[in-house]
N, C-alpha and C positions, 0 to 999 in steps of 0.2 A: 504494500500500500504506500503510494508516493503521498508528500506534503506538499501541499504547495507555499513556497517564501511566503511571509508577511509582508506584503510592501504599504507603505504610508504616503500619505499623501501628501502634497505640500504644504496644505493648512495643518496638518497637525506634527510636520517636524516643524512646523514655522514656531506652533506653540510650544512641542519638546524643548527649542534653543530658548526660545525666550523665558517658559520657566525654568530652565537649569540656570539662567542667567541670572533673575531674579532669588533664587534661592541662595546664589553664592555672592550677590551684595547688599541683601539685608538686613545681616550684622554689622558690615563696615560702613552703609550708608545712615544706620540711627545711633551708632558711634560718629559718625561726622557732623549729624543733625543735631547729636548733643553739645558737640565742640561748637559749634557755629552760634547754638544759643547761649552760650556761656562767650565767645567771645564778641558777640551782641552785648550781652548784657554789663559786662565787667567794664567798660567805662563808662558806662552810665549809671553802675552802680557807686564805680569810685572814680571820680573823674580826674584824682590827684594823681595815678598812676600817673608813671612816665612815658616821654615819649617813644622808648624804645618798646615799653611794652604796648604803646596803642600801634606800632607799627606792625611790631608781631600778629596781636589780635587781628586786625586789619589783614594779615596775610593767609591770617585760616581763616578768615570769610569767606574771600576770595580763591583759598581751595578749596573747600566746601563747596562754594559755586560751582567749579569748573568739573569736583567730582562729580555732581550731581548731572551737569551738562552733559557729561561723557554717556554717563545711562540712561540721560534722554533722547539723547542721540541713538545706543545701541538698540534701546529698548523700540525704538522708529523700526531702525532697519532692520528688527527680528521680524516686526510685524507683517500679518499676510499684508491686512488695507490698510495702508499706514495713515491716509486721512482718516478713517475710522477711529485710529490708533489715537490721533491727534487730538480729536474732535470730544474722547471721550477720555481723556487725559488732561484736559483744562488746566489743571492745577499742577503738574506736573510743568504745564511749556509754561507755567508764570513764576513758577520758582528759576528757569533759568532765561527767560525773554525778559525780565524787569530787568532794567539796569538799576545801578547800583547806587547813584543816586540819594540826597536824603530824603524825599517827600516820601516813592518807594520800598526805603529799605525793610520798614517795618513789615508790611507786605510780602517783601521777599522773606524775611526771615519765620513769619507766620506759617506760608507757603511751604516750606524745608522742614519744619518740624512737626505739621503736619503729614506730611510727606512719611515722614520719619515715624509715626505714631500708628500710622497706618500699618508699615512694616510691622510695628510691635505686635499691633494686634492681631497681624494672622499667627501668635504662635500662643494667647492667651484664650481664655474661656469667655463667653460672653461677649463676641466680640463690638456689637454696637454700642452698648455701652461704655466700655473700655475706648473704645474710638472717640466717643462724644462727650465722653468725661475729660478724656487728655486734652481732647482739643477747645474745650471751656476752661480749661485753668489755663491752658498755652499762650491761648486769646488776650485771657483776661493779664495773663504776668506781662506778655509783649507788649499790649498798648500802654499799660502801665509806664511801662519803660520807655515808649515810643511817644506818649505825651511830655514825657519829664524833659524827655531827650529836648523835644522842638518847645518846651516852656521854659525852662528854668533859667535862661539868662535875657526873654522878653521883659521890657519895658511895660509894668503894670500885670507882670503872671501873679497867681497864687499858688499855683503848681511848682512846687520850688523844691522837693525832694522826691525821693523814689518811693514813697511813705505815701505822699500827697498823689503821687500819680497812679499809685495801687488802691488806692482809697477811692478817686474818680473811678476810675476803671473798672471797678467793683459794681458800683451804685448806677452805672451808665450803663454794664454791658446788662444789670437786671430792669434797669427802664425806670430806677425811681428816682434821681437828679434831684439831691437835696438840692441844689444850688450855693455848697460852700465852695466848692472847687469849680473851675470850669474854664477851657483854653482859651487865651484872647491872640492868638499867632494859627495862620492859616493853617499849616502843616497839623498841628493841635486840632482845628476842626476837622480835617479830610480825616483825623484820626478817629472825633468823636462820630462823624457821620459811618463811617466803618466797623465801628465797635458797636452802636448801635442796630446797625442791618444784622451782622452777627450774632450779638445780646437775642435779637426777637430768632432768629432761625435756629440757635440753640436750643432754646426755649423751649419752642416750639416741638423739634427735636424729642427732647426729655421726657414733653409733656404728652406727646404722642407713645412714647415707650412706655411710660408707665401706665396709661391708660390700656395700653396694649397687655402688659403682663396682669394686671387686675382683672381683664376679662379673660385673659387664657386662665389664671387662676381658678377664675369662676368656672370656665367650662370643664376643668380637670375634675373643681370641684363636685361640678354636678352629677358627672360623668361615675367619679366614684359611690355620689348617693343611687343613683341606678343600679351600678354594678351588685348594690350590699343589696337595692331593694330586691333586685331580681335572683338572689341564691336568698333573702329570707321567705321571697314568695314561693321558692322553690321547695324550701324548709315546710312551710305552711300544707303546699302540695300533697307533701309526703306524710306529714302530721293527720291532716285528713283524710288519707288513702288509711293510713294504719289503724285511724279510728274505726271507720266503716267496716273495718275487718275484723276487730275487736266487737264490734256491734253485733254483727253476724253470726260473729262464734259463742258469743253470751246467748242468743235468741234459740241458738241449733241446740244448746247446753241445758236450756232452760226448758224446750220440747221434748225433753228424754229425761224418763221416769228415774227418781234417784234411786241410788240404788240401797237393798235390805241393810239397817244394821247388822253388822254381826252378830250369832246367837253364842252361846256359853256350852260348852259340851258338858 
């Protein structure tokens, strides 16, 4: 009995390279998406660093980028329909199409750890949640940082520390805008107008999951009140059968003459 080869088709070694590809830079791209937010963040946290080290920082952004470029590049050319590829990777061609830029940056660095978070979660349980949990604190730490960045040396800001900026960031991306903080520098508003879109789609997000697991809960729950009702109707069934047979047998018991005491010899 002969076999005949397996041969594959072009769309699915197109998929075989591209997941082998993806499996083997998953780990070093949310190791890089780590470094990239830590070197975002570290002058803006302490802005007294030196210049050598904002030069540094500065240069693992900028490799960070360029990693990331690489595997958006590769990850095109694996694909069968690369406009497909494009179209439905959005977020991928804006973590490396932004320039660099300050109005941007925030953006881009949102974009990459995102990016990054996404990786994490195909290797955790639950993964929308973990998805959408990461990427509301990510949100919320980066504009933080990204309003402090564009206020803290305007003329008439109140945003003057990284404290101040996590504190707005906080109260904006949930929609309720005490009105103690708030940007008066352009860059500041393109932030708070972004963090708000955000803030409501997050939300939104959340509040769709959990209404979602509250009604799965319910229907597991109902599902098990059935299952019990239908083995104690089944219990009942059987109860009844056995009675009816007992009934029977007392009635046939009852038609037949008892029998003589015993006599004394």
């Amino acid at each position: 009995m002969s076999t005949r080869p397996v041969t594959m088709t072009s769309q699915e070694k197109a998929m075989t390279r591209s997941s082998r590809w993806e499996r083997a830079t998953d780990t070093p791209l949310l190791a890089l998406g780590i470094a990239f937010l830590i070197a975002y963040a570290t002058p803006i946290i302490a802005p007294e660093i030196s210049p050598g080290w904002h030069l540094f920082l500065e240069w693992i952004e900028i490799g960070t980028w360029a990693a990331f470029a690489v595997d958006f590049v590769v990850r095109v050319s694996l694909a069968e329909d690369r406009r497909a590829f494009v179209r439905t990777h959005i977020l991928d061609l804006l973590a490396v199409a932004l320039p660099l830029f300050r109005p941007l940056r925030a953006l881009r660095v949102v974009s990459i750890v995102i990016l990054s978070t996404r990786r994490l979660s195909k290797v955790l349980k639950n993964r929308v949640m973990t998805y959408v949990g990461i990427t509301a604190v990510s949100v919320w730490f980066i504009a933080g940082l990204a309003v402090t960045d564009a206020e803290r040396n305007a003329t008439g800001a109140n945003i003057l520390t990284v404290w101040d900026g996590w504190w707005w960031s906080f109260i904006t991306m949930a929609t309720v805008g005490f009105g103690d903080h708030f940007p008066v520098t352009t860059d500041g508003r393109l932030v708070a107008v972004g963090l708000v879109v955000t803030g409501i789609a997050l939300i939104g997000t959340i509040t769709a999951y959990i209404a979602s697991w509250f009604a799965s809960a319910g229907r597991e729950a109902e599902e098990a009140i059935k299952v019990e009702l239908g083995v104690n109707e089944d219990k009942l069934d059987a109860l009844t059968i056995e009675i009816g047979e007992l009934k029977a047998l007392v009635a046939r018991l009852a038609g037949q003459p008892l029998p003589a005491p015993p006599t004394a010899d």
